[in-house]
VOGU-3710 file (C-alpha; in Angstrom, 3 decimals, decimal comma):
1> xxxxxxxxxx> 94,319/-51,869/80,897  95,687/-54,419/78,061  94,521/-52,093/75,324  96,001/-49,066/76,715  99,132/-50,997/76,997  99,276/-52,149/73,334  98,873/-49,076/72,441  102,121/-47,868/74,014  100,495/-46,455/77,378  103,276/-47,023/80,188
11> xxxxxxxxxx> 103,928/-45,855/83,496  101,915/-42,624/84,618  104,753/-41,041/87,035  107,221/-41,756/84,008  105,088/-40,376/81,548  105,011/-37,156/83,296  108,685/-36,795/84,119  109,426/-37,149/80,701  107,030/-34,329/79,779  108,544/-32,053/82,575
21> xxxxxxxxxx> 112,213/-32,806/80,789  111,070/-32,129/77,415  109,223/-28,706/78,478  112,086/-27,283/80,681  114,529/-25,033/79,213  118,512/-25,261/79,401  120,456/-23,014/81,541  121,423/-20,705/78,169  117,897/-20,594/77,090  117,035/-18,949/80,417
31> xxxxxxxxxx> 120,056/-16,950/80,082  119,234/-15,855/77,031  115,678/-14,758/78,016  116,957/-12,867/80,588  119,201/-10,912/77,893  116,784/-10,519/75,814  114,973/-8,113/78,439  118,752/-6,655/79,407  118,881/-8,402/82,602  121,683/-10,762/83,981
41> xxxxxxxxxx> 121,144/-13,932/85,490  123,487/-14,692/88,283  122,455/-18,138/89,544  122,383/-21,523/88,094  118,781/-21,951/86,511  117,589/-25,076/88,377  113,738/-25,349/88,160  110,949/-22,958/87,394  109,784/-22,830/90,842  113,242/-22,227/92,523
51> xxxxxxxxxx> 114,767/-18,433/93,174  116,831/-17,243/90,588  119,587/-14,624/91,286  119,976/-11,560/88,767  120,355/-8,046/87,928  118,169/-5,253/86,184  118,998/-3,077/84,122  119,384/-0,283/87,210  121,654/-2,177/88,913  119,653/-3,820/91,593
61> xxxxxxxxxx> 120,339/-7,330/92,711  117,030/-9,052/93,419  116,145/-13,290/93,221  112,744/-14,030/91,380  111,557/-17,399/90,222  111,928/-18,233/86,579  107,885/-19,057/86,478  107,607/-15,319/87,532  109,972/-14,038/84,879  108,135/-15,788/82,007
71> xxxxxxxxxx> 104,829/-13,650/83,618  106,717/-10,407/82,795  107,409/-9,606/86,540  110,185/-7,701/87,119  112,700/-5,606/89,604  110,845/-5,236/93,144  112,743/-1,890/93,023  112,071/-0,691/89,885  108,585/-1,226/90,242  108,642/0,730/93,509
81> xxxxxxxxxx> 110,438/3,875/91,783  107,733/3,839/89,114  104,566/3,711/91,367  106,384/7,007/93,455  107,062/8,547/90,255  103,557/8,748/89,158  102,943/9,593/92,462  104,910/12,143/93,611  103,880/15,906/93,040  105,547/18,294/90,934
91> xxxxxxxxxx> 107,366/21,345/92,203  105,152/23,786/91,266  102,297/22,303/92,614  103,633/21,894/96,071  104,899/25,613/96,195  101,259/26,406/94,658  99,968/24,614/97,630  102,428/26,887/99,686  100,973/30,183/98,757  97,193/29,363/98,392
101> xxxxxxxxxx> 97,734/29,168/101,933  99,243/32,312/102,698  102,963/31,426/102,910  105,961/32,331/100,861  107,905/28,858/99,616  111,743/29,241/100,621  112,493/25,680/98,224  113,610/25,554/94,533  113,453/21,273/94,517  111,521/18,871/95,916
111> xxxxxxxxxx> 112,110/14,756/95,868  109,394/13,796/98,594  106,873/13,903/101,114  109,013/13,610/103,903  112,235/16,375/103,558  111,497/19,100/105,548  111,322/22,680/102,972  111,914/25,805/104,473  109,074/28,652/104,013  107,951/32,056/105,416
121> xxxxxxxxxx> 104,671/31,261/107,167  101,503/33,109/107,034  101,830/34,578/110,393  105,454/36,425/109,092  107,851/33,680/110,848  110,300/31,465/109,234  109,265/27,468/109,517  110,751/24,287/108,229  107,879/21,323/107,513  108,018/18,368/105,713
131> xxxxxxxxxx> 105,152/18,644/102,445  103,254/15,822/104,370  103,008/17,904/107,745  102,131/21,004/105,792  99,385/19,202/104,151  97,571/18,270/107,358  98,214/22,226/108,603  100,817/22,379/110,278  102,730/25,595/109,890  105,792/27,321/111,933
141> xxxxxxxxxx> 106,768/26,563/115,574  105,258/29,487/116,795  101,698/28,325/115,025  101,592/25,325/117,022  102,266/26,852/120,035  99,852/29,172/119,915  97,381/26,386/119,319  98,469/24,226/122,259  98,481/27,458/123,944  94,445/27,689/122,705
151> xxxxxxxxxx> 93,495/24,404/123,140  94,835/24,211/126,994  93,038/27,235/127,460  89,748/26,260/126,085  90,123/22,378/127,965  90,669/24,784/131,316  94,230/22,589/131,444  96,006/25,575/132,507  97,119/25,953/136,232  95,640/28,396/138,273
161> xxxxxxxxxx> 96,087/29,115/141,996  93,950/30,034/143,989  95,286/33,726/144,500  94,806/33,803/140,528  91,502/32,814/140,826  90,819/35,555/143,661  92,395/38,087/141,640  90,408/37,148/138,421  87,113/37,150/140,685  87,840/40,790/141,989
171> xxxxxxxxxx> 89,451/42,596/138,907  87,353/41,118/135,734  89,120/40,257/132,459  90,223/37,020/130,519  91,751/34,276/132,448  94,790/32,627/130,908  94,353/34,796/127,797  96,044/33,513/124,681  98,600/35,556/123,113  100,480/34,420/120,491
181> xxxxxxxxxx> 102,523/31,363/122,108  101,735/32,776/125,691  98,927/32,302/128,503  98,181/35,613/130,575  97,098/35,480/134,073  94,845/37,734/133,434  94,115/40,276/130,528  92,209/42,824/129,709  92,639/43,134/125,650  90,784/46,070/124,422
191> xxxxxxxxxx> 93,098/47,854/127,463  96,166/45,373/126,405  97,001/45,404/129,680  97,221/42,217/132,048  98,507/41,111/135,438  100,721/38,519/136,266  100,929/37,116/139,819  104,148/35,112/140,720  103,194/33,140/143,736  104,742/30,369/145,324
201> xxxxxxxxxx> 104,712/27,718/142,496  106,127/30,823/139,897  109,687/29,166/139,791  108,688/25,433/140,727  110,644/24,277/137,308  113,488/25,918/138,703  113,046/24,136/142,625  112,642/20,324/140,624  115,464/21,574/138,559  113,801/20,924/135,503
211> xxxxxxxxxx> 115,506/24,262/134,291  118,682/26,459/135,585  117,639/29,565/137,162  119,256/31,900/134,325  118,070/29,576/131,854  114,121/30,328/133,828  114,769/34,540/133,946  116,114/34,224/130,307  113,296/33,179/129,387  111,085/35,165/131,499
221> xxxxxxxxxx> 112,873/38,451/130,055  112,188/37,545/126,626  108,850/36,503/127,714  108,531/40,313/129,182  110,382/41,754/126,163  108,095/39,827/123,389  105,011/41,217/125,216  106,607/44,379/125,364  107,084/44,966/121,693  103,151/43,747/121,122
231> xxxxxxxxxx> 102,316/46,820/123,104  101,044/45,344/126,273  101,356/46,516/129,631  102,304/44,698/132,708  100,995/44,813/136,446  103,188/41,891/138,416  102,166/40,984/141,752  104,857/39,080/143,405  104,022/36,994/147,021  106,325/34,379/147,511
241> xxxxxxxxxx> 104,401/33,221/150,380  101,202/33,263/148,907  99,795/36,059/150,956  97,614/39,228/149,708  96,242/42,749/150,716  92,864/43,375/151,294  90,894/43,993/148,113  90,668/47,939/148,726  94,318/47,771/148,234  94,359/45,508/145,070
251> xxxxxxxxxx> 91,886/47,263/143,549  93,585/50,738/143,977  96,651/49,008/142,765  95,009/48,248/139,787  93,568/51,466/139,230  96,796/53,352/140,064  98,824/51,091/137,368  96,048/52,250/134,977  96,882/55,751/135,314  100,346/54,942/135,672
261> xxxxxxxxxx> 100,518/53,058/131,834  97,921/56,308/130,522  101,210/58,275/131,489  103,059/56,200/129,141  104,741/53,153/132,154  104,908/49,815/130,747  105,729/48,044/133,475  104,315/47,964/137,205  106,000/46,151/139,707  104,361/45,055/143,267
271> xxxxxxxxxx> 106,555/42,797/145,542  103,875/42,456/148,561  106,831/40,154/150,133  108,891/43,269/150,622  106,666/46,006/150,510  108,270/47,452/147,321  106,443/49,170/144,501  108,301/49,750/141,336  107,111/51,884/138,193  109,880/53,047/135,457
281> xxxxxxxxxx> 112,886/51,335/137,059  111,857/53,192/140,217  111,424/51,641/143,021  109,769/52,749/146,867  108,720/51,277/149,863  104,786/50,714/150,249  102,518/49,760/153,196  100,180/47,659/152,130  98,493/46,879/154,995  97,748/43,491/156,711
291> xxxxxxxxxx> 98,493/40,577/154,096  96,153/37,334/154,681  96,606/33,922/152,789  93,959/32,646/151,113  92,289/28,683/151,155  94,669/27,064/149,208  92,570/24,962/146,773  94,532/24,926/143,368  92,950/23,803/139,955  97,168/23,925/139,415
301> xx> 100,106/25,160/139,911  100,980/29,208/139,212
//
């Protein structure tokens, strides 16, 4: 309008461009704002909008817009540090956190969640856990196992034969008792005494080749050994081919091995494949009468 015009009212667009040039700061303004809060620009300042290189005080090398700057924003990574700082737990309440749960911290220093800190665990074993495993209860490698060990057992997803199953059916006791990091055949606890059979499938790791043979009877012996030193007491039915006595002689066997372990044996041998019996490293031939195989219906494999 005329009036607007006389009164020195020009060009809209213009009007605000010239507003923008008087409001924007010079390149050593910026610069100097940036000292001011001991950081370094490293750019060219070009508009409030546009990234702008610089440094913090820390050293890192981030890009922030100048607009952001004036709003007291600062170093991505310094803000980062901070917010773990505040929340990151001391070291003496993470080895407090140790012993209220029975363990014995092995760690003088702790930066975060995730190193992995050496500690005696509750069950007497040495264990290495990050703080953020421990603190959803996870302890020592032998812990776990014996859980998995547990939790198979109680899901019924360990294998059993069917010669286990007859053997359970006829002699009584726990099926796939836990122990420790170990599944039993068949136990009888308050006796600590259990049976193993080793049927068919006993070595099937070792016929895939999922695992050397010497690498499968290592294993087995320390198996034997750690059972061993628990005080338990073995009865091991071996039948290759899957074939067993009547149950007058399994049940004698049973009873016999009894009297035997009594005695002071720890270990009772029956290899129905070769008619062998073997108590305290000795070792004699045994009749045991007419073998039969049973129906093969497997919940697994032994």
């Amino acid at each position: 309008m005329w009036d607007s015009f006389k009164q020195g009212r020009r060009c809209y667009k213009c009007g605000h461009i010239r507003t923008k040039e008087k409001q924007r700061l010079s390149e050593d303004e910026v610069r100097a704002c940036f000292a001011s809060a001991q950081y370094e620009m490293l750019g060219n300042y070009v508009g409030s909008k546009k990234p702008l290189a610089y440094r913090c005080p820390q050293g890192h090398e981030h890009s922030m817009a100048w607009s952001n700057f004036k709003k007291g924003k600062r170093c991505l990574t310094c803000a980062i540090n901070r917010i773990a700082d505040n929340r990151r737990r001391k070291l003496e309440d993470v080895r407090k956190m140790y012993t209220d749960a029975g363990c014995i911290p092995l760690f003088e220093t702790y930066h975060h969640g995730t190193d992995k800190l050496p500690f005696i665990c509750a069950c007497g074993r040495f264990g290495e856990r990050s703080f953020n495993g421990f603190r959803l209860s996870q302890r020592c490698a032998g812990c776990k196992y014996e859980r998995v060990t547990q939790t198979r057992t109680s899901h019924g997803n360990v294998a059993v034969s069917s010669q286990q199953l007859h053997l359970h059916e006829l002699y009584g006791g726990v099926l796939n008792y836990p122990c420790k990091s170990l599944s039993l055949d068949i136990a009888f606890p308050d006796e600590k005494i259990y049976v193993e059979y080793d049927g068919s499938g006993h070595m099937l790791s070792v016929i895939l080749k999922d695992i050397a043979e010497e690498d499968f009877k290592r294993n087995e012996l320390r198996r034997t050994y750690a059972l061993y030193r628990d005080g338990w007491k073995c009865l091991r039915i071996i039948s290759r081919k899957d074939r067993l006595p009547s149950d007058q002689v399994l049940t004698a066997l049973l009873e016999e091995a009894r009297q035997r372990f009594q005695k002071g044996d720890s270990h009772c041998i029956a290899d129905f494949d070769h008619g062998t019996l073997e108590y305290a490293g000795i070792k004699c031939n045994v009749d045991f009468g007419e073998l039969r195989c049973l129906k093969r219906s497997y919940r697994g494999n032994d």
